[in-house]
C-alpha positions, 0 to 999 in steps of 0.5 A: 500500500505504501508503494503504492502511494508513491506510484501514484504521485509518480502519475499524477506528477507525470500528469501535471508535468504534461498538462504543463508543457501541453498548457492544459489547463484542465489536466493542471485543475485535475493534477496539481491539486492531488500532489499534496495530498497523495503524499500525505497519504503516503506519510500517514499510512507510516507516520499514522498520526499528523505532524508538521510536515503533514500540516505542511503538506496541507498548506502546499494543497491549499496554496497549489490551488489557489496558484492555479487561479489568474490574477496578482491576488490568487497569486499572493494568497498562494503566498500565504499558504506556502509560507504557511507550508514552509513554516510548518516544514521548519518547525518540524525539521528544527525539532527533528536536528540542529543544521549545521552552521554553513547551512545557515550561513549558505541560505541565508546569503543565497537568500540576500543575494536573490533578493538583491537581483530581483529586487528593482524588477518585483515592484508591489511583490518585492515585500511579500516575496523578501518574507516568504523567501526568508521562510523558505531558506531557513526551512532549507537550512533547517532540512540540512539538520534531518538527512540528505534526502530532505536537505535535498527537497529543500533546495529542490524547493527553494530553486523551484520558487527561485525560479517563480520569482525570476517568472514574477520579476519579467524574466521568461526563462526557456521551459520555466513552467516545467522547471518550476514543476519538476522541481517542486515535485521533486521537492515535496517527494524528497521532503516526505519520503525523507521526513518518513525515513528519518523516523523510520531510521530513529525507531529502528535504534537500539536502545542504550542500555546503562549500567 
């Protein structure tokens, strides 16, 4: 059943990959919206209670959708609910472990220096998009203190959004739409598949037993 879980977001993703490059919007509505929540499916057949990354994963559902309406306003509620969702994941992640020093000093510079170049091009997002970035690159920070894997969705994440950002700023860069998505697939994948074997891992140690 756990597997097939995980087959099953390997379908929808493909789906919503080729609804991206084919820009149907129809496939996108059918899609997009069940990536979320097909993991957290996932996570709670072995987790079997909600924990933070769950409610993260709950938030990226609710900010996925709104993405997926037009317009400046359904774009800055999509905001909202991911840094709902990035919050989230950082308090789980930072109860999980301590990240290392250079995680910290590394995302925090990757995320002045971002918003340093986009910065003259955001115009009225510059403000929502310097919090929301924050957010973000602490979570990937943080990511770096459970294990490779979820430190890899982390930055997964954060170039995903990276190049949203790029996309709000005026830049149309080759292939974007699929870039953001393959990435953020990969991203949400990596976090919850991660987060699930950390736990695993912990549980399968043996007890210390003092004398």
């Amino acid at each position: 059943m756990r597997r097939l879980w995980l087959a099953l977001f390997g379908l929808v993703a493909a789906v919503e990959l080729v609804a991206v490059a084919v820009d149907s919007t129809v496939l996108q509505w059918l899609a997009k919206p069940l990536l979320a929540p097909v993991l957290l499916a996932y996570l709670l057949t072995h987790r079997r209670r909600a924990d933070a990354v769950a409610a993260g994963l709950v938030a990226a559902t609710a900010g996925d959708v709104a993405l997926l309406v037009p317009g400046r306003t359904a774009f800055l509620v999509g905001m909202g609910f991911f840094l709902l969702a990035q919050l989230a994941f950082l308090t789980g992640f930072l109860r999980r472990g301590r990240p290392p020093a250079p995680a910290w000093a590394g995302y925090l510079l990757a995320w002045a220096a971002g918003n340093a170049l986009l910065w003259g091009a955001l115009g009225p997002l510059r403000l929502p998009v310097l919090g929301y970035s924050l957010a973000l690159c602490l979570m990937a920070a943080a990511a770096a203190g459970v294990s490779a894997r979820v430190a890899a969705g982390g930055a997964f994440f954060l170039v995903s959004d990276l190049l949203i950002g790029v996309g709000a700023a005026g830049t149309a860069l080759p292939g974007a739409g699929l870039l953001v998505m393959g990435t953020y697939c990969a991203a949400l994948l990596l976090i919850t598949t991660g987060w699930v074997a950390a736990h695993a891992g912990a549980a399968r140690e043996p007890e210390v037993v003092h004398a």
